[in-house]
C-alpha positions as a Markdown table, in Angstrom:
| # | Residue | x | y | z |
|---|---|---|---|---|
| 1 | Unk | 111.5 | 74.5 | 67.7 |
| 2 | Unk | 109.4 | 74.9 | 64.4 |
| 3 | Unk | 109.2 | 77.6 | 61.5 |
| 4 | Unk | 106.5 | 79.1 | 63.3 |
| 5 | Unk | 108.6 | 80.1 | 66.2 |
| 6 | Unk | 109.8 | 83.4 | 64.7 |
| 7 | Unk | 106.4 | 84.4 | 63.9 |
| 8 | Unk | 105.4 | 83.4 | 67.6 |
| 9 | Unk | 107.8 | 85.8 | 69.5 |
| 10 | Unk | 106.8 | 88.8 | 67.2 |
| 11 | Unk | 102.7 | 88.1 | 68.0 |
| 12 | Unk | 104.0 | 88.2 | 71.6 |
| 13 | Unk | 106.0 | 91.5 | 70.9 |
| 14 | Unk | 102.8 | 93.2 | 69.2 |
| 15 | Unk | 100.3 | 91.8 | 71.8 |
| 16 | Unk | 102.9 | 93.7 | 75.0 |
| 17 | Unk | 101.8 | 96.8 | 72.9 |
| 18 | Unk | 99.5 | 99.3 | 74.6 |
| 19 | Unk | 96.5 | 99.6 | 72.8 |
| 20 | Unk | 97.3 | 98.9 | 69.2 |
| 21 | Unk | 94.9 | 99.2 | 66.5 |
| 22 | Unk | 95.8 | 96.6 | 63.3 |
| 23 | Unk | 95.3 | 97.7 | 59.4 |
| 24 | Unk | 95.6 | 95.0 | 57.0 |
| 25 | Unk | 97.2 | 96.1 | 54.3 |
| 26 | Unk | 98.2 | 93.5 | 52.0 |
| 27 | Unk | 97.7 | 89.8 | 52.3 |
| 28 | Unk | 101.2 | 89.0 | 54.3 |
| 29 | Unk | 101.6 | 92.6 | 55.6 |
| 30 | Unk | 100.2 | 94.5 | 59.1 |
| 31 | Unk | 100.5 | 97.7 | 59.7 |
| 32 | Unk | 99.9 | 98.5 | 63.8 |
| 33 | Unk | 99.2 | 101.9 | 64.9 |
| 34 | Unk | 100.0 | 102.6 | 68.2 |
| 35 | Unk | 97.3 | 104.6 | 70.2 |
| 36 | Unk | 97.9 | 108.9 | 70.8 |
| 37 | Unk | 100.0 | 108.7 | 67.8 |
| 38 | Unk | 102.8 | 107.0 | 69.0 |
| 39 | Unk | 103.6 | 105.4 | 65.9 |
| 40 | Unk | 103.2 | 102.7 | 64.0 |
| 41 | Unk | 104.8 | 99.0 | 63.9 |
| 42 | Unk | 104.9 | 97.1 | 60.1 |
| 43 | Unk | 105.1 | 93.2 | 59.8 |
| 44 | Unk | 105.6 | 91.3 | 56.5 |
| 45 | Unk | 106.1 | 87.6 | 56.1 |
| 46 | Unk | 107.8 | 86.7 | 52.5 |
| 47 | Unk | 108.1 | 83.6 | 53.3 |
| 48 | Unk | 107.6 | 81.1 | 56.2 |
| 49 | Unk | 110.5 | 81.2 | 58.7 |
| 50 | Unk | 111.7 | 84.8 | 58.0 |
| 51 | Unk | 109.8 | 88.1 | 59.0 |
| 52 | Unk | 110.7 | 91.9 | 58.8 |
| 53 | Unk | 109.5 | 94.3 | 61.3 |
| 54 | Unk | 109.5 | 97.7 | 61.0 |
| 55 | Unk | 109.2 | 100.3 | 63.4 |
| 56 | Unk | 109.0 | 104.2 | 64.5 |
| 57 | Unk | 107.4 | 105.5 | 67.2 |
| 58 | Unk | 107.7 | 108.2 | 69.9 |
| 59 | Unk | 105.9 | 107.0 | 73.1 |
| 60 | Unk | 104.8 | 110.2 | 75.6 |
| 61 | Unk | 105.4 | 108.5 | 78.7 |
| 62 | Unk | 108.4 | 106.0 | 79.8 |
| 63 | Unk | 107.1 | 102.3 | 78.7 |
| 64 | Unk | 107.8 | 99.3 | 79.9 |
| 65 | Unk | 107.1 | 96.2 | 78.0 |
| 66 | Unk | 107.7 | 92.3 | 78.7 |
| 67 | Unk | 107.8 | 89.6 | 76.8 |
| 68 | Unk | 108.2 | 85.7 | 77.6 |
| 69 | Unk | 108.1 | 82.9 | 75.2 |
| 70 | Unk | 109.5 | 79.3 | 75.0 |
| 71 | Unk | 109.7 | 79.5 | 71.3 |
| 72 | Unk | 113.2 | 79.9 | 70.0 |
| 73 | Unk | 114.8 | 82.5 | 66.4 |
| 74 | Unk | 117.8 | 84.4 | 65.1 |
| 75 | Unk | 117.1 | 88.1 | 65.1 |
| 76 | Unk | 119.1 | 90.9 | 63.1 |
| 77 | Unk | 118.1 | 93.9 | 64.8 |
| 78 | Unk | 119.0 | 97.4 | 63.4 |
| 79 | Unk | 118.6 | 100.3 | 65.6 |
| 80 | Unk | 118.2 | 103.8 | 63.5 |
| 81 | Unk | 117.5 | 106.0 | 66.5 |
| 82 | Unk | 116.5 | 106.1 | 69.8 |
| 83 | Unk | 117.6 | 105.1 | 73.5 |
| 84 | Unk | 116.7 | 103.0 | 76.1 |
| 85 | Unk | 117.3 | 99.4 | 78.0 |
| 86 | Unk | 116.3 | 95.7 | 77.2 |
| 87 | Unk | 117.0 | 92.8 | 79.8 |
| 88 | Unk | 116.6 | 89.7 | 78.3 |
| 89 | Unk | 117.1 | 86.2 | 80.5 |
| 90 | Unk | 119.6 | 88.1 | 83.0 |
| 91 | Unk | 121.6 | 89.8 | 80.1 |
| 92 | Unk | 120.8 | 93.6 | 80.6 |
| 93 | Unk | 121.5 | 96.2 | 77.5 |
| 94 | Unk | 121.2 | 99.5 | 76.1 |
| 95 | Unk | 119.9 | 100.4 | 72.7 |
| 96 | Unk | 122.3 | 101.9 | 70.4 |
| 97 | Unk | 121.5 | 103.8 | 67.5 |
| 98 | Unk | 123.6 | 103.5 | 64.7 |
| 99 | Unk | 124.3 | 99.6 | 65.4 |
| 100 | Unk | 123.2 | 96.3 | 63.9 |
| 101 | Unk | 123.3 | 92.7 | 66.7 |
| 102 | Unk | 122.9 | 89.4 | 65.8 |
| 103 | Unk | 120.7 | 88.1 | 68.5 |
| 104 | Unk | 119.8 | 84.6 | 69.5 |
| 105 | Unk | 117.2 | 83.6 | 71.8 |
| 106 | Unk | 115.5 | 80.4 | 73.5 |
| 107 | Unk | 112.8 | 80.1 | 76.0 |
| 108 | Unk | 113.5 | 83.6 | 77.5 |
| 109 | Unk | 111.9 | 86.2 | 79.5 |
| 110 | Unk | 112.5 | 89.9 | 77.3 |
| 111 | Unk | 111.9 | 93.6 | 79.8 |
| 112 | Unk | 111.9 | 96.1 | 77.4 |
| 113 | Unk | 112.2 | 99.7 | 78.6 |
| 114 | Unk | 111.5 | 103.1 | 76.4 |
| 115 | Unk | 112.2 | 106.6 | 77.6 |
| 116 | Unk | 109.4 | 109.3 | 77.3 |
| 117 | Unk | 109.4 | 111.8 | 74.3 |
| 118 | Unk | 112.2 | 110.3 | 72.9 |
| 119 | Unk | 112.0 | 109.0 | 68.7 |
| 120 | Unk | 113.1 | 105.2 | 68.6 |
| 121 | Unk | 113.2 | 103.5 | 64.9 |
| 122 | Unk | 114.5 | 100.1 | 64.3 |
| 123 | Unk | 114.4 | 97.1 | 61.9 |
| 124 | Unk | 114.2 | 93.6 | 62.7 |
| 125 | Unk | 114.9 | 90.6 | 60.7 |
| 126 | Unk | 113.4 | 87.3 | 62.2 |
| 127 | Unk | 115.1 | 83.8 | 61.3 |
| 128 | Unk | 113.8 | 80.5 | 62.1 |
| 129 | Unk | 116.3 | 78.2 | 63.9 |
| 130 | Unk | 115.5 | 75.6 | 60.7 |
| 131 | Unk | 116.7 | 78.8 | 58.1 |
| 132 | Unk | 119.5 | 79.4 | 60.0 |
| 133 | Unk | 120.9 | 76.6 | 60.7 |
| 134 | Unk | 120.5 | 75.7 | 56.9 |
| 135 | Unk | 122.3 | 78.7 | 55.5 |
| 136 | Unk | 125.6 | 78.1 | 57.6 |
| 137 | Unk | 125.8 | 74.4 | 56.9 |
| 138 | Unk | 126.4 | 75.2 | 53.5 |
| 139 | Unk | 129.8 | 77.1 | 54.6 |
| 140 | Unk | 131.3 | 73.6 | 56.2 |
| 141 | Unk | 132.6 | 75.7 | 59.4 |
| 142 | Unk | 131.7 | 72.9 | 61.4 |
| 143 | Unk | 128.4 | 72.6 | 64.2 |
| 144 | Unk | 130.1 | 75.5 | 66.5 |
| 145 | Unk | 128.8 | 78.1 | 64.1 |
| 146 | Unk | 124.5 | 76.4 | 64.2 |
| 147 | Unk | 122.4 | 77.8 | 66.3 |
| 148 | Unk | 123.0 | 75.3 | 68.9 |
| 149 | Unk | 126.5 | 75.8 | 68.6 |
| 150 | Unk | 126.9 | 79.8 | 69.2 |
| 151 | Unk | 123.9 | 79.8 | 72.2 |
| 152 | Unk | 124.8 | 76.6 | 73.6 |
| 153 | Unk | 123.1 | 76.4 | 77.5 |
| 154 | Unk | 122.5 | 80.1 | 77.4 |
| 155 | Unk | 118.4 | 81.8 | 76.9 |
| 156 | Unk | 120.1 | 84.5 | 74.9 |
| 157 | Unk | 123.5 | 86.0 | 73.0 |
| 158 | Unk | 123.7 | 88.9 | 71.8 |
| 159 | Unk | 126.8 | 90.0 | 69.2 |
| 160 | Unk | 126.5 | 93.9 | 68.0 |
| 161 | Unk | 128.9 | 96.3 | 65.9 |
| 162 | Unk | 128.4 | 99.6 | 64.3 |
| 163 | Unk | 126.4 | 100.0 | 61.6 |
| 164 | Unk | 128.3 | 100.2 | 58.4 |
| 165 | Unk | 126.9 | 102.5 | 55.1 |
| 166 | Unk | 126.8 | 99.7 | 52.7 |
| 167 | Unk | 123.7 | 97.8 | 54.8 |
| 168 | Unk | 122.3 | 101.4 | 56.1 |
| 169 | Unk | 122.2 | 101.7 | 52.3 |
| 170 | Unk | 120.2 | 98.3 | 51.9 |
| 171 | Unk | 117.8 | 99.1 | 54.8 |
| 172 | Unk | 116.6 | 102.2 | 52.8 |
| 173 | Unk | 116.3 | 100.0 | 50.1 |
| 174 | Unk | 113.7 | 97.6 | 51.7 |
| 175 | Unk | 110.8 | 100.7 | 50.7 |
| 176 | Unk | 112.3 | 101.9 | 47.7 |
| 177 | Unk | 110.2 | 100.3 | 45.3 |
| 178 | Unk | 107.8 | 102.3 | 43.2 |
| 179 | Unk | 105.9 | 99.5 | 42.0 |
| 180 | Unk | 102.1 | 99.1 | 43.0 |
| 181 | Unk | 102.0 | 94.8 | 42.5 |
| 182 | Unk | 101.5 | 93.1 | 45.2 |
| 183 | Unk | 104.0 | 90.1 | 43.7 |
| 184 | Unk | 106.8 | 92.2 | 42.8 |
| 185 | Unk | 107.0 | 94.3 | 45.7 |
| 186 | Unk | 107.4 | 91.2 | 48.2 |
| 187 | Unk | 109.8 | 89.4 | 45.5 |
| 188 | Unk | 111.4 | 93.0 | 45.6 |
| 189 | Unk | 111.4 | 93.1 | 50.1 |
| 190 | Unk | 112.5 | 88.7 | 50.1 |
| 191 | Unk | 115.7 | 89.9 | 48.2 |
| 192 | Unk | 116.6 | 92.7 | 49.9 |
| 193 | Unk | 116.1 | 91.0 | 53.2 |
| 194 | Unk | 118.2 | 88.0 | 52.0 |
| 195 | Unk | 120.9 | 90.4 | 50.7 |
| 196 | Unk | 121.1 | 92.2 | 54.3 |
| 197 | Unk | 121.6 | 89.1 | 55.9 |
| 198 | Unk | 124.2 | 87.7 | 53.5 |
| 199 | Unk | 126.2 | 90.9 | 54.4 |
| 200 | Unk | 125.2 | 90.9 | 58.0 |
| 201 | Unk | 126.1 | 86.9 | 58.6 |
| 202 | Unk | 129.3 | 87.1 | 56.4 |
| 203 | Unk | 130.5 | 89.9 | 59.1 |
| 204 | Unk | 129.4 | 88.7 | 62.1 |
| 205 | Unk | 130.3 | 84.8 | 61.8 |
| 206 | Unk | 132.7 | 84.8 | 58.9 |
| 207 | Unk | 135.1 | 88.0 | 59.3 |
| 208 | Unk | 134.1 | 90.4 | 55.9 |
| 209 | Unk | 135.8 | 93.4 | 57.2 |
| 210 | Unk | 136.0 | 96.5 | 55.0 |
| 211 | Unk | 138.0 | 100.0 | 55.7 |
| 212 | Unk | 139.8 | 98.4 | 58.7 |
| 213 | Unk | 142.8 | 100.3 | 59.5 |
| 214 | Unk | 146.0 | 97.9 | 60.3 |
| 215 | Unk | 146.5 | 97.3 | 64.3 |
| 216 | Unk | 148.9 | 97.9 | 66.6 |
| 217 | Unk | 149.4 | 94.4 | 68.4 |
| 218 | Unk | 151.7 | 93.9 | 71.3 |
| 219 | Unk | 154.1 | 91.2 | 71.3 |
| 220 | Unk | 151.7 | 89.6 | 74.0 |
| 221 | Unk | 148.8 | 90.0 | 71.6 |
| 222 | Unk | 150.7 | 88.3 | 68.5 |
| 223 | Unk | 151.8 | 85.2 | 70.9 |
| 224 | Unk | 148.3 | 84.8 | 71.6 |
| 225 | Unk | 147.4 | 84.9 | 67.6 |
| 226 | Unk | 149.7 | 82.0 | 67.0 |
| 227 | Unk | 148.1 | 80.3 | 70.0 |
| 228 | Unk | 145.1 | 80.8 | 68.2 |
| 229 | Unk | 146.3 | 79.3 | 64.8 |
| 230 | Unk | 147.3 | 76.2 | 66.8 |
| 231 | Unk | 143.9 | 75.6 | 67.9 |
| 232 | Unk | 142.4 | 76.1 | 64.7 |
| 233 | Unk | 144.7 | 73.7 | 63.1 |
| 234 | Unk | 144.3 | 71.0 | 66.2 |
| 235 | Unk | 140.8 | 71.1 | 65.7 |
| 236 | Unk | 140.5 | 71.5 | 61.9 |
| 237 | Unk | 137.1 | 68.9 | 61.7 |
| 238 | Unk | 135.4 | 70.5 | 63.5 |
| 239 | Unk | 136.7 | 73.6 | 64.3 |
| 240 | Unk | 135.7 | 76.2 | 67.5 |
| 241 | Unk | 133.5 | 79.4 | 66.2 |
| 242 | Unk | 135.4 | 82.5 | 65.6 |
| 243 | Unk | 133.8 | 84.0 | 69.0 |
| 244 | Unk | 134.7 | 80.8 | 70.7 |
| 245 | Unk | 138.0 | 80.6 | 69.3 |
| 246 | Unk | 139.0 | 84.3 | 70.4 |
| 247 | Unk | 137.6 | 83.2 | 73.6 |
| 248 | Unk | 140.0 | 80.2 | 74.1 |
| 249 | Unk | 143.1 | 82.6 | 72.7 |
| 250 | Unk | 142.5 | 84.9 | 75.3 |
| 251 | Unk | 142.0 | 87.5 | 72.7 |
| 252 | Unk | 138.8 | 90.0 | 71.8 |
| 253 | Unk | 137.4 | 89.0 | 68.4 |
| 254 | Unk | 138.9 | 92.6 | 66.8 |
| 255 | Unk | 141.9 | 91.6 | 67.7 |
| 256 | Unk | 142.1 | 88.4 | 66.5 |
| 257 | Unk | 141.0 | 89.1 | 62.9 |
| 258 | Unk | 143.1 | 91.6 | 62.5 |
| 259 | Unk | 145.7 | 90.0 | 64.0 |
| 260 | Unk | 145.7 | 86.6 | 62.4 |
| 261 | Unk | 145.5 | 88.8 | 58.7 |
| 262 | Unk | 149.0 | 90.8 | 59.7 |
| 263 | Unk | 150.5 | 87.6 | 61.4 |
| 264 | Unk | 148.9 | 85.3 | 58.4 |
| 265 | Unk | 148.2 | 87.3 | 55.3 |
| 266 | Unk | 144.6 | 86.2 | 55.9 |
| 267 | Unk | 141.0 | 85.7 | 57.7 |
| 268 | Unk | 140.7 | 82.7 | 59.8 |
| 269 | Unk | 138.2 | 81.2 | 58.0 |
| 270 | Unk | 140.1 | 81.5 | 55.0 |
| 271 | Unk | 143.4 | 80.1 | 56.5 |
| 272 | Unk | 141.3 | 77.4 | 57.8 |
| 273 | Unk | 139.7 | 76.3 | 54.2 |
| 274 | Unk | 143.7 | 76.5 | 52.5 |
| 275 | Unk | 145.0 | 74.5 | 55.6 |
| 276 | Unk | 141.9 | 71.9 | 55.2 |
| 277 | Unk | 142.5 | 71.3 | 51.4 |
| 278 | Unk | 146.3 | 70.8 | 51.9 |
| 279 | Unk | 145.8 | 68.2 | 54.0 |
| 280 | Unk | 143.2 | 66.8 | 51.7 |
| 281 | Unk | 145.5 | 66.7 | 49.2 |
| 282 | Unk | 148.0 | 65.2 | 50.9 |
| 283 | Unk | 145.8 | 62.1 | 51.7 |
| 284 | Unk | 144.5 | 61.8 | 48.3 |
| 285 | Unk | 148.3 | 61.4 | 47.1 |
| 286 | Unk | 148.5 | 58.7 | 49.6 |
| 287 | Unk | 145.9 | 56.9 | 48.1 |
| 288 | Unk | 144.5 | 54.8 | 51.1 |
| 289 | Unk | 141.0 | 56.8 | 51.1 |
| 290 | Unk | 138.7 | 57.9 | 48.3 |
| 291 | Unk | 137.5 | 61.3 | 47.7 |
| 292 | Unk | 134.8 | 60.9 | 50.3 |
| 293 | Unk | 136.6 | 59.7 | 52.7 |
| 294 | Unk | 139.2 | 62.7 | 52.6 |
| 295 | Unk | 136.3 | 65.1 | 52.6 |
| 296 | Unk | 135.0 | 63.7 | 55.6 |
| 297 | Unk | 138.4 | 64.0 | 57.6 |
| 298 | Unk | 139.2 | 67.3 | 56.6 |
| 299 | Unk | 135.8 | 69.0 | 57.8 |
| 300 | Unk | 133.7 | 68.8 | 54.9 |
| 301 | Unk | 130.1 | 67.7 | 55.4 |
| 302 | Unk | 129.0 | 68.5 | 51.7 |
| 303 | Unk | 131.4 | 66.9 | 48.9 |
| 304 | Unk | 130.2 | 69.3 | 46.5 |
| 305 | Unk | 131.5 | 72.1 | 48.5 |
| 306 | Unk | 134.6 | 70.2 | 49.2 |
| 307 | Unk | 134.9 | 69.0 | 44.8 |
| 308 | Unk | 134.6 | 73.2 | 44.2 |
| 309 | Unk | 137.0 | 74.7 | 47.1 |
| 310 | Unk | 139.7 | 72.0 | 46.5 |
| 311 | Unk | 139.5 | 72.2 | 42.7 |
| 312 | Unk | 139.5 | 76.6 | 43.5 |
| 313 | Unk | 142.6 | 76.1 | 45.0 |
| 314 | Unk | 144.9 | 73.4 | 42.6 |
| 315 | Unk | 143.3 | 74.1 | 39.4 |
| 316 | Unk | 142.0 | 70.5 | 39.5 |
| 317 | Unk | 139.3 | 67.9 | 40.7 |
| 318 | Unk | 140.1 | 66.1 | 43.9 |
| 319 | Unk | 139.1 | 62.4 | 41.7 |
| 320 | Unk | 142.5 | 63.6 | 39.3 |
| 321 | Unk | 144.5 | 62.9 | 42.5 |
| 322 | Unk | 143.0 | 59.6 | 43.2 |
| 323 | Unk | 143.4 | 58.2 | 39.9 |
| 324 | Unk | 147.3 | 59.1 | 39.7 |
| 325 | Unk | 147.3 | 62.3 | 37.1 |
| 326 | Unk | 148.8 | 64.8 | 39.4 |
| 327 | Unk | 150.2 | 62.6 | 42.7 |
């Protein structure tokens, strides 16, 4: 798997096309009309590794396209309107408009399948396995949340929700820049695009919920939370994915992050990070390991993350503890 990969699978998408004409526009932009005015398809590149596709068209007849690569990315699709099917590796879906998914995808075989006279729009936001396997190590949730980790033996996964305002708002926002150089507008389309993933990776993987009303859990449903609790805290190095963990609780993921914030008073990641840095800091008071060491234990692969949460938290740097000022 290289950077190239994300790139690969779109060429493939754009070459299943029937009869596309390509304009160059800019340097790292095409612009493909589709043939009988179908519509058109937009590709930029902002940087290697990450791509946003753009599309809206209106095919006359029902189309059926397929797609099979070996090359492997993270996708952040955004359907705006439209209907249809996809079948991807086995795993069989509809388009929704009015949703965003978080779609992963190795060495698979795609069947995509379009309905006749009907408008579909959508945005997609390619990631390199390399990019986005980069950007959640930096969080310290452990190898369950890398690419590997959430697709594990499977071709494809696929994790959707609605579409909320705030990143409708930010998708509107990729074109609305009235600036004519060529620099500023893809410094202007990179920041967007990183800003929509932020938001979209933060919800899907790490629980940012906004305007959630408060459950009703059944006593079932709360014995179930506290089962989930257990297994964080069992396996706080290297802790299960929120999807997994939900999985192993016997609980849908709604449930169990709103559950775990009534049962808790908070997410599960963030239970997880105070739970990790009290034991941290009960080791450090011990005195048998150094600073390191402790980060190591407690699920921290990056000691700078670990020096900044822990010092968040107590008001003061992990080394104070080791040399004896607040033990």
């Amino acid at each position: 798997m290289n950077q190239a990969s994300v790139h690969s699978i779109y060429d493939s998408y754009v070459n299943a096309l029937p009869s596309t004409k390509s304009d160059r526009i800019v340097s790292e932009a095409n612009r493909y009309t589709l043939t009988n005015n179908d519509g058109y398809l937009r590709r930029l590149t902002p940087r290697p590794g990450l791509e946003l596709v753009e599309s809206s068209y209106t095919p006359q007849e029902n189309r059926v396209m397929d797609i099979q690569s070996q090359a492997a990315m993270v996708e952040l699709s955004f359907c705006l309107e439209g209907s249809g099917e996809f079948v991807v590796s086995g795993s069989q879906h509809e388009f929704l408009p009015g949703s965003c998914s978080l779609q992963l995808m190795n060495d698979f075989h795609a069947h995509f399948m379009y309905r006749a006279d009907v408008a579909h729009r959508s945005v997609g936001i390619g990631i390199s396995v390399e990019q986005f396997n980069e950007w959640v190590a930096e969080s310290d949730v452990g190898a369950a949340y890398s690419f590997q980790g959430l697709l594990g033996n499977q071709a494809y996964r696929l994790f959707r929700m609605p579409l909320q305002p705030n990143m409708a708002r930010m998708l509107q926002q990729l074109n609305d820049f009235s600036s004519s150089h060529l620099k500023l507008r893809r410094l202007h389309t990179e920041g967007k695009i990183l800003e929509i993933v932020s938001l979209a990776l933060d919800t899907f993987l790490f629980e940012r919920e906004e305007n959630r009303p408060r459950s009703q859990l059944s006593r079932s449903d709360r014995e179930k939370i506290h089962t989930a609790r257990d297994i964080l805290l069992e396996n706080m190095e290297s802790p299960p994915s929120l999807i997994e963990l939900a999985r192993m609780a016997q609980l849908n993921e709604y449930k169990l992050k709103i559950g775990f914030k009534e049962e808790f008073g908070t997410s599960v990641f963030a239970y997880l990070r105070e739970r990790r840095l009290e034991k941290a800091l009960g080791l450090l008071r011990e005195g048998s390991m150094n600073v390191s060491e402790v980060a190591l234990i407690v699920g921290f692969s990056n000691f700078s993350h670990f020096s900044e949460a822990f010092r968040k938290q107590y008001g003061f740097n992990p080394s104070e503890v080791k040399r004896g000022r607040f033990s």
